[in-house]
FIROKE-181005 format. One line per 10 residues: number of its first residue (from 1); their letters; for each residue x, y, z of N, C-alpha, C. Coordinates in steps of 0.02 Angstrom, whole numbers, plus 50000, padded with zeros to 5 digits. Example, Ala and Ser with C-alpha at 12.3 -4.5 7.8 and 13.67 -1.06 7.14 Angstrom:
BEGIN
1 = AS = 50660/49716/50390/50615/49775/50390/50660/49835/50390; 50642/49888/50354/50684/49947/50357/50645/50002/50394
***
This chain:
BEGIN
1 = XXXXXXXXXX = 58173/52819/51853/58129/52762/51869/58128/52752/51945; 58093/52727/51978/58075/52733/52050/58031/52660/52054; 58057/52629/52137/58051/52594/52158/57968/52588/52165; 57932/52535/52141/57846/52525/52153/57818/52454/52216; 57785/52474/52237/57740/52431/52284/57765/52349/52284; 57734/52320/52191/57736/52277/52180/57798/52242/52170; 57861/52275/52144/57914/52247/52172/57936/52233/52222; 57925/52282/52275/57938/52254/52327/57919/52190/52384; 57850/52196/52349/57802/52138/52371/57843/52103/52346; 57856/52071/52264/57887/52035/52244/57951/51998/52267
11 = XXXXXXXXXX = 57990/52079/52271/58066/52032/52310/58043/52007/52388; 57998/52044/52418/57979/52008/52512/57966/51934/52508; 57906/51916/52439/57894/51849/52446/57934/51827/52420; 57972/51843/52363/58026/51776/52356/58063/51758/52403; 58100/51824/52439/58137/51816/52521/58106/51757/52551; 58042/51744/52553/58010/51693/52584/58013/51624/52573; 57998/51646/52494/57991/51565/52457/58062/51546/52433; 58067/51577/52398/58156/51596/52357/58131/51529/52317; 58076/51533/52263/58041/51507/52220/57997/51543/52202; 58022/51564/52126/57981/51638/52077/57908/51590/52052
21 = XXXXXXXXXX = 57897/51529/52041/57815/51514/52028/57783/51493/52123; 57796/51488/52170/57754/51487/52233/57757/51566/52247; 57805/51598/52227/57800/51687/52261/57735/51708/52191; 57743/51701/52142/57692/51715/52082/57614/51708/52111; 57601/51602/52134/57545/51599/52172/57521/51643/52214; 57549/51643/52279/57543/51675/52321/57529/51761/52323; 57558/51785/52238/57545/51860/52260/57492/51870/52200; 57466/51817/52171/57407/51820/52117/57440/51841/52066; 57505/51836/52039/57511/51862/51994/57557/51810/51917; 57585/51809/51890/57591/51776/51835/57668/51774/51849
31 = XXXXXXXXXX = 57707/51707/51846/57781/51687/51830/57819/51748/51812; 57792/51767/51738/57840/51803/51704/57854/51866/51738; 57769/51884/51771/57775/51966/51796/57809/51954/51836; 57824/51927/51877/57867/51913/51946/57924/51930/51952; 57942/51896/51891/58023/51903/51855/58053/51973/51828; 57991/51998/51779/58008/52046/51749/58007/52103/51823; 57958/52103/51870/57959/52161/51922/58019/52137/51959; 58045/52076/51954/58115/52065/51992/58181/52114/51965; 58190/52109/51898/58247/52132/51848/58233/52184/51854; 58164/52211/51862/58176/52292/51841/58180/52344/51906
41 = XXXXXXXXXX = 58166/52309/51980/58203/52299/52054/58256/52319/52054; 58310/52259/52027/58377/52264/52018/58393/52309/51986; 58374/52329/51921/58419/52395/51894/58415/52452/51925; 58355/52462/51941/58343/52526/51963/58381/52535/52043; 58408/52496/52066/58431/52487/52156/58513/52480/52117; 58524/52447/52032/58577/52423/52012/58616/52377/52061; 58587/52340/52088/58597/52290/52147/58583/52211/52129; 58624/52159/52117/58565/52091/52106/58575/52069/52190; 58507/52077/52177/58469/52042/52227/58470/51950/52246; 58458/51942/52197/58427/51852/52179/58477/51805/52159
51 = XXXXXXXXXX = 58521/51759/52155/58542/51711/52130/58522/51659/52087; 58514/51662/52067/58475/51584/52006/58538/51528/52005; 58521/51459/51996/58568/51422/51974/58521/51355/51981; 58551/51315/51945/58520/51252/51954/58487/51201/52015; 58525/51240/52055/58520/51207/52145/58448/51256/52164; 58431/51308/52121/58374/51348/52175/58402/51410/52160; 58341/51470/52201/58372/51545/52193/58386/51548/52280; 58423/51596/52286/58447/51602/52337/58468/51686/52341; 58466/51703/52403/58474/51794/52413/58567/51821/52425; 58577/51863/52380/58638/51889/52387/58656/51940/52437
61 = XXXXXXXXXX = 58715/51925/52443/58732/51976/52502/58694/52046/52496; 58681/52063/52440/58635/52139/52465/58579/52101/52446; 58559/52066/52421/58473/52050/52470/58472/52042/52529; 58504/52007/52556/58511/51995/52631/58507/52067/52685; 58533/52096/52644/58546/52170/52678/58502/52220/52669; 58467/52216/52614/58391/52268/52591/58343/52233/52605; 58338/52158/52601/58256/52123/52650/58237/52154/52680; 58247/52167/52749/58225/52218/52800/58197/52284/52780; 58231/52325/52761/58226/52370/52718/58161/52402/52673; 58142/52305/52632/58094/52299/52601/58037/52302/52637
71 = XXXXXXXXXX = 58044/52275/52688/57982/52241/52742/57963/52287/52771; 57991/52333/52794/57979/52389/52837/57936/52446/52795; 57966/52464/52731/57925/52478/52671/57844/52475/52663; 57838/52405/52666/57768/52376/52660/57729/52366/52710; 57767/52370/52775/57736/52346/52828/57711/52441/52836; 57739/52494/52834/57713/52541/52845/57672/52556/52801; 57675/52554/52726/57606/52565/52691/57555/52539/52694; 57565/52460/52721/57522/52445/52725/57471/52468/52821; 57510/52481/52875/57464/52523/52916/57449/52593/52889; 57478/52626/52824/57448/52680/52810/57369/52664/52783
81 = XXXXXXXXXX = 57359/52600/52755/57287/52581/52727/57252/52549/52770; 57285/52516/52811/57233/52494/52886/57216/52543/52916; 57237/52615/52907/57212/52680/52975/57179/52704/52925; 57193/52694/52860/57137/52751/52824/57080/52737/52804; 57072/52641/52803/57022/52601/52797/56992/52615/52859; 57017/52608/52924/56958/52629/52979/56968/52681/53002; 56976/52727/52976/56948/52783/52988/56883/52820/52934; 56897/52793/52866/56830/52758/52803/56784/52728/52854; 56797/52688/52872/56721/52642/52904/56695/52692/52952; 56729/52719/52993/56703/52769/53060/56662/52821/53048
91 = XXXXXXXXXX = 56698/52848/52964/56661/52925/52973/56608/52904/52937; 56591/52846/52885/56554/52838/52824/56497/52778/52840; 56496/52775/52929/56464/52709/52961/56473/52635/52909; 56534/52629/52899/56541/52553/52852/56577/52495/52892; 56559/52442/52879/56598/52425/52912/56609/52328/52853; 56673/52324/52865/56705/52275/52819/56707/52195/52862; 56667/52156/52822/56673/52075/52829/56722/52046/52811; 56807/52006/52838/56840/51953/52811/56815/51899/52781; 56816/51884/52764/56794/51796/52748/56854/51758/52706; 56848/51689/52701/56919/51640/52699/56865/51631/52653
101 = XXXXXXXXXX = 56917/51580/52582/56864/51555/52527/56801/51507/52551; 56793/51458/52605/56736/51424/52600/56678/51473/52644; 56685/51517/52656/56634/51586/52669/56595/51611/52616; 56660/51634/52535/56616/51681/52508/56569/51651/52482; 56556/51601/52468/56501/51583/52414/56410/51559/52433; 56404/51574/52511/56341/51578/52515/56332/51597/52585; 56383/51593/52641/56381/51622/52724/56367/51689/52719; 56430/51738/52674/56440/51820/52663/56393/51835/52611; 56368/51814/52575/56322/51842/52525/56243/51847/52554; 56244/51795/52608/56171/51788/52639/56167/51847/52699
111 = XXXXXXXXXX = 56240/51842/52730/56236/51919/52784/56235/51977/52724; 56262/51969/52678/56262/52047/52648/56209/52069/52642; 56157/52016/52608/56091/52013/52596/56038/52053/52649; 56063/52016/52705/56020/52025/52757/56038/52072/52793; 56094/52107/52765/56113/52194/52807/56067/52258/52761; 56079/52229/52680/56052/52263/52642/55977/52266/52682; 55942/52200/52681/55856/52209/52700/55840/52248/52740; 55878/52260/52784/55838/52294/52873/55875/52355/52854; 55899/52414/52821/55908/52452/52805/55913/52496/52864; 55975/52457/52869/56019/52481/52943/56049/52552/52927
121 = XXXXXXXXXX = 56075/52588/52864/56107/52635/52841/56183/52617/52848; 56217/52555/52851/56273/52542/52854/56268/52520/52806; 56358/52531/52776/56374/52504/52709/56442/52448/52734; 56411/52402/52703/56455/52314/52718/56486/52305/52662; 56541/52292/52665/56594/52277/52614/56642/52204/52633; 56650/52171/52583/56670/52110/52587/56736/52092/52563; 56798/52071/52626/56859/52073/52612/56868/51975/52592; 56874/52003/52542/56904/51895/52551/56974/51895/52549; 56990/51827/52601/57068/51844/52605/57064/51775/52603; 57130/51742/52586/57134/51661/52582/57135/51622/52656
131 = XXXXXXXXXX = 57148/51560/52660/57144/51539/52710/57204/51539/52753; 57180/51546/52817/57205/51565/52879/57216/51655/52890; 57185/51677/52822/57204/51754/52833/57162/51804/52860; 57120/51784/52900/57047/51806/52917/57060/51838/52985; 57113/51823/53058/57139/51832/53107/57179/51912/53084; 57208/51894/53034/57274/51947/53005/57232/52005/53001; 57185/51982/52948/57154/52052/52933/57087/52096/52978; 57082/52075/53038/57047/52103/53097/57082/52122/53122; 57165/52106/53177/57198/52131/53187/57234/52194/53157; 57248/52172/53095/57278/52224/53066/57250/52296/53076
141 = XXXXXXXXXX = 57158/52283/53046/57111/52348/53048/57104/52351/52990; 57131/52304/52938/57087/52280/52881/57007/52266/52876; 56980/52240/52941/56916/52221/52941/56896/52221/53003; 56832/52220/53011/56793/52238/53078/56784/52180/53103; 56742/52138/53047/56740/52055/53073/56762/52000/53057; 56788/51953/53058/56814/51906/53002/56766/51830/53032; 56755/51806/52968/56724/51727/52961/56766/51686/52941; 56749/51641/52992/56818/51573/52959/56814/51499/52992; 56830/51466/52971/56854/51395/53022/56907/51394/53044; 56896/51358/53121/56967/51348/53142/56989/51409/53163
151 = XXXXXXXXXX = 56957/51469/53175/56995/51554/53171/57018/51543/53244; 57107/51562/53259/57117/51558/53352/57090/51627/53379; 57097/51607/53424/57071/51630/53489/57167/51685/53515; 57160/51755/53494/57226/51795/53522/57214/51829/53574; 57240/51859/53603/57229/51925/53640/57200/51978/53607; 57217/51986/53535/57174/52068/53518/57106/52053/53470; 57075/51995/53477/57013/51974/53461/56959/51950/53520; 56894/51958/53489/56865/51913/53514/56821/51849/53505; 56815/51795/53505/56804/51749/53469/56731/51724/53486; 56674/51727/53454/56622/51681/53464/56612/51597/53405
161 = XXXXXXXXXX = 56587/51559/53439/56562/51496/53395/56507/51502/53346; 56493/51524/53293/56450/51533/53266/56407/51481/53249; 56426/51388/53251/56399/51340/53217/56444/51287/53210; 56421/51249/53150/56473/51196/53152/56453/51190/53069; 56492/51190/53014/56495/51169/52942/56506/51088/52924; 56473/51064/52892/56492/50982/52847/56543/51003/52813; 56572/50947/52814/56651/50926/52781/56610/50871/52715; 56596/50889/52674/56609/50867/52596/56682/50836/52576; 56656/50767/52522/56716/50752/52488/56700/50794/52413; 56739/50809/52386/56761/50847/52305/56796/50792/52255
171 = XXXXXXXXXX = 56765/50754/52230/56796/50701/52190/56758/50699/52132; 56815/50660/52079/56794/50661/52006/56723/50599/52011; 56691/50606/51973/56626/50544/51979/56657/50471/51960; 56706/50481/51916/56744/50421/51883/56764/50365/51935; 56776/50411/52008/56807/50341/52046/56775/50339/52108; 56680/50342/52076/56651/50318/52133/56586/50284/52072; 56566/50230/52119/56494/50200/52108/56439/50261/52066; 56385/50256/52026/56378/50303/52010/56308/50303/52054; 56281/50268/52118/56244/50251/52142/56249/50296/52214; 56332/50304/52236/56347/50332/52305/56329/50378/52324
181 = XXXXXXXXXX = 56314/50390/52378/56268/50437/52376/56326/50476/52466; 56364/50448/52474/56424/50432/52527/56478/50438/52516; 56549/50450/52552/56605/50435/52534/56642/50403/52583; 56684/50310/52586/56701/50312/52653/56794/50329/52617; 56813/50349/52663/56875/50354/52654/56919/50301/52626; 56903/50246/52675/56950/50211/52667/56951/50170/52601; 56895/50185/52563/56891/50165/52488/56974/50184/52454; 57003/50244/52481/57035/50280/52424/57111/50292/52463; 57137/50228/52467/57178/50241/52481/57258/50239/52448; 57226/50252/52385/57303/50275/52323/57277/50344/52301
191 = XXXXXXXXXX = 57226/50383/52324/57230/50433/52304/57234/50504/52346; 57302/50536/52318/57314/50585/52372/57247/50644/52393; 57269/50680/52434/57213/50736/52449/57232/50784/52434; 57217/50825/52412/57231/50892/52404/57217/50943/52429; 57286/50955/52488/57274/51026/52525/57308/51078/52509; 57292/51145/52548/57339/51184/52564/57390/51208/52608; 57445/51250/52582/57499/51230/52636/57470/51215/52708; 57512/51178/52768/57483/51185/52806/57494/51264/52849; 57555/51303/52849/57552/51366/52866/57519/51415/52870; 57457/51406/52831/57393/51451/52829/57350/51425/52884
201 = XXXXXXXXXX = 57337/51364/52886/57297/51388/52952/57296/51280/52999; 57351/51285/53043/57384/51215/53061/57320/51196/53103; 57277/51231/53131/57218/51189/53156/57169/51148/53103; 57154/51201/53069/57105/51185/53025/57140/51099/52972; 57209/51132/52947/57246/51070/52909/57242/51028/52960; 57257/51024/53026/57258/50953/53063/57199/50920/53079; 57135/50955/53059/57057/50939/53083/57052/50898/52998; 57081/50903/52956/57080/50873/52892/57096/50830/52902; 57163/50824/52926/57190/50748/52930/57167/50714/52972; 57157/50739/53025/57106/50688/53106/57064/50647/53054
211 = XXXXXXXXXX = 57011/50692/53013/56952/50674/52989/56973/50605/52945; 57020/50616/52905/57051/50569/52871/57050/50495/52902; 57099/50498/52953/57113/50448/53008/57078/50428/53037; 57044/50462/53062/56958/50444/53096/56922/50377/53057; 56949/50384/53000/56893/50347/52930/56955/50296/52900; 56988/50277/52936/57039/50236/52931/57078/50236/52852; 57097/50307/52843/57124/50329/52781/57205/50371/52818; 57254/50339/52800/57333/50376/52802/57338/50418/52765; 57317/50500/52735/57310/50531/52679/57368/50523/52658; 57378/50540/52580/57439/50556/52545/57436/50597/52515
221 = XXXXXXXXXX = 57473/50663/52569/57442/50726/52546/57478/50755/52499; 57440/50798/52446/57475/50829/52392/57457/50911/52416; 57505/50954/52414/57493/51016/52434/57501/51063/52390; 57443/51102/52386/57430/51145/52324/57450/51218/52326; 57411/51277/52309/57395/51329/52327/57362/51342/52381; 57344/51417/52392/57291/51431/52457/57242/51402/52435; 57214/51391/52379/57145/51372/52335/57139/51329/52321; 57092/51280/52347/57077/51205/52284/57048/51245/52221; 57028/51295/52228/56992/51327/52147/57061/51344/52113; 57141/51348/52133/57166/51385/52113/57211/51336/52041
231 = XXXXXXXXXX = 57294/51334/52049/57315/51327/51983/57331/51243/51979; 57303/51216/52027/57326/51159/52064/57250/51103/52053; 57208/51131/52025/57134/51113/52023/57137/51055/51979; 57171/51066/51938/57181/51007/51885/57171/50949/51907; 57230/50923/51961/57198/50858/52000/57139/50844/52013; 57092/50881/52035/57009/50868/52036/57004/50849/51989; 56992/50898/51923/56969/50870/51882/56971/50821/51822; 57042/50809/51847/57072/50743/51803/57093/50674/51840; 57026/50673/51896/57040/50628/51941/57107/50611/51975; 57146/50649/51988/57216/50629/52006/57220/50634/52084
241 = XXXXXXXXXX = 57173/50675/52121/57162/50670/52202/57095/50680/52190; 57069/50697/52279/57022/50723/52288/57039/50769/52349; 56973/50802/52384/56987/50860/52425/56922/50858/52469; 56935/50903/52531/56913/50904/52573/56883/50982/52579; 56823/50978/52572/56773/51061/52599/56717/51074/52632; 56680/51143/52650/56652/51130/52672/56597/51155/52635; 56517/51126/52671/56462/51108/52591/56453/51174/52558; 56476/51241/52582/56427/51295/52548/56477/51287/52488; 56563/51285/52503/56615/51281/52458/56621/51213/52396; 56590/51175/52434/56609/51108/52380/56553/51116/52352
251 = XXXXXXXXXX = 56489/51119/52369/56444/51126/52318/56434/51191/52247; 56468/51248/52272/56497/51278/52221/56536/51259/52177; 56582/51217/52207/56655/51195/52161/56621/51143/52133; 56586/51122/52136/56543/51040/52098/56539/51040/52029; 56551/51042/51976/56526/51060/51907/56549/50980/51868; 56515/50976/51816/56520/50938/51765/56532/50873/51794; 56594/50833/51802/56600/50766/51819/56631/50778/51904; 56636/50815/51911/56661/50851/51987/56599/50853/52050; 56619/50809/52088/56536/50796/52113/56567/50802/52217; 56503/50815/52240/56538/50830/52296/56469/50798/52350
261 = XXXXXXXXXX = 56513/50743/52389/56480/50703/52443/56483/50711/52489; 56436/50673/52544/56458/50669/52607/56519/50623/52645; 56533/50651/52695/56590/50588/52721/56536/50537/52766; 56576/50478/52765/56534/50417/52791/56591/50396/52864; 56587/50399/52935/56519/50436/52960/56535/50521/52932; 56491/50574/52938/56474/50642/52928/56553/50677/52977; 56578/50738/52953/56627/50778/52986/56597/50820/52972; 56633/50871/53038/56604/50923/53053/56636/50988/53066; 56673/51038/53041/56707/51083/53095/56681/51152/53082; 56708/51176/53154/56677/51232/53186/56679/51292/53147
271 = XXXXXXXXXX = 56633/51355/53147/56614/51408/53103/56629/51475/53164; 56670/51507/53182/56663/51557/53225/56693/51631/53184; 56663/51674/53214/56692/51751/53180/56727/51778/53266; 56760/51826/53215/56808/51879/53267/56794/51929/53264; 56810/51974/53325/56801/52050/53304/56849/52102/53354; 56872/52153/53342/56919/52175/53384/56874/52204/53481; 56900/52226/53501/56862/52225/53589/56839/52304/53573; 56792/52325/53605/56762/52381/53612/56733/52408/53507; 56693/52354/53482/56664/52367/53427/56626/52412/53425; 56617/52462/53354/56596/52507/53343/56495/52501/53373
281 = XXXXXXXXXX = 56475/52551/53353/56387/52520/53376/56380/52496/53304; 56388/52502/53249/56367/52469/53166/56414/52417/53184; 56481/52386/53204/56488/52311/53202/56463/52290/53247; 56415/52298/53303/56383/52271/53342/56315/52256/53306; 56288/52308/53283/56216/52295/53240/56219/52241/53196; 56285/52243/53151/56312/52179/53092/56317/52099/53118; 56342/52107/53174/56364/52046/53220/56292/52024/53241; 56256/52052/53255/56170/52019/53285/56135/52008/53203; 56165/52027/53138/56129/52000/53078/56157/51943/53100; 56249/51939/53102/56276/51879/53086/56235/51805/53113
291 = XXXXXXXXXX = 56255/51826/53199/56227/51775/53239/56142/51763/53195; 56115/51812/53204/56055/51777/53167/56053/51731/53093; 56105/51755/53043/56070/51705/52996/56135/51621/53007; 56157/51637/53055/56205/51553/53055/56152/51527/53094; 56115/51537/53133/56078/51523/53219/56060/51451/53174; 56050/51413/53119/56028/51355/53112/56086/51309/53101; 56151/51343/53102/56207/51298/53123/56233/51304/53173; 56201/51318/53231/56201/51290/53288/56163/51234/53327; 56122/51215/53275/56119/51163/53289/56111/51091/53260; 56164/51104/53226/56185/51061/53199/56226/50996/53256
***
């Protein structure tokens, strides 16, 4: 039996979390599998790794000592798929879009659209990565361009402003007027918000809370997954918080008694893409779709 990918992923994030249902979230995968690719780690290394006990899991002296080990593992397979991914895009003229979840559902589908039309002979492929992961995966060489809010500004990018997105409230209909057509904050102030960690992306989480405060609301934040769509959604829809998005995203997420408003006054935050320095001539061609189909959120 021989050591696989996904264990190792497995034992890296628990190293992180050293909590088997947030390492589960985080790697898309299910409690149990987590566990079971944990145990079957250990036999095969015949090493325990993990501690369990009532206080929490915690890493044993040879976890402590194979972490590294692990990391180094993944960190090289994974530049084996960042060089083989662009060197795919180079010879096969393709070139790959990041996008964070409030992208995919109508920003990336409208550039895809509009790369397909002008029958550029490039082939566009669409990486979705969660939030704050849009920086990672341009750098890396995961992707040519990435879309996002809030995306910083590094040394091995380059950053343009693409626009500016509405900030939507995401709330159950139950605990508003059925007349509102608005949301002011400060209506709601026993009900928490529902974000994500703030470690994914601390600008963007702190432009949430400004917005909050701004509207004379102290949030009481409840912190979910990377996803308000994800396992944490429940609160939406059983009125237990509400959430903060932006309109292409909340109006997707809107369904049944799940209704999604404006903020009272209107928020706003910024829409910019990245791209690494000296871009190919097809992510240059892609980048003049981009700028063209946001050009009406600029002026916003």
């Amino acid at each position: 039996m021989k050591v696989t990918l996904v264990q190792l992923s497995a034992f890296a994030t628990l190293c992180d979390t050293l909590h088997f249902t947030r390492a589960a979230e985080r790697l898309g995968l299910s409690q149990p599998t987590v566990s079971k690719e944990m145990r079957t780690l250990e036999r095969v290394l015949g090493l325990q790794l993990l501690a369990r006990s009532a206080g929490g899991t915690r890493l044993t002296p040879a976890g402590q000592a194979l972490e590294s080990h692990a990391r180094s593992v993944l960190e090289q397979i994974d530049g084996l798929m960042a060089a083989a991914a662009l060197e795919r895009r180079r010879t096969q003229r393709q070139v790959t879009i990041a996008a964070s979840p409030s992208i995919v559902n109508h920003l990336l589908p409208e550039t895809l659209r509009r790369i397909d039309d002008v029958q550029l002979g490039i082939r566009a492929s669409a990486l979705e990565v969660e939030t704050g992961g849009v920086i990672e995966a341009v750098e890396s060489g995961h992707a040519d361009i990435g879309i996002g809010h809030y995306l910083a500004k590094t040394p091995k990018v380059i950053r343009r402003r693409l626009g500016a997105d509405e900030l939507l409230v995401l709330i159950h209909s139950s605990l508003l007027q059925p007349t509102r057509t608005s949301v002011a904050l400060s209506e709601l102030p026993q009900l928490p918000l529902l974000m994500w960690p703030r470690e994914r992306s601390p600008d963007y989480y702190d432009a949430m809370v400004d917005a909050c405060r701004a509207r004379s609301l102290e949030p009481l934040i409840l912190t979910g997954t990377t996803r308000l769509s994800g396992s944490w959604s429940y609160f939406l829809s059983d009125a237990r918080a509400f959430a903060l998005a932006t309109r292409d995203y909340a109006e997707k997420a809107a369904h049944g008694d799940l209704i999604a408003l404006p903020l009272e006054p209107p928020a706003f935050v910024p829409l910019d893409a990245v791209w690494k320095a000296k871009p190919t001539g097809e992510t240059k061609q892609v980048l003049e779709i981009l700028f063209e189909v946001t050009e009406s959120r600029r002026r916003i």
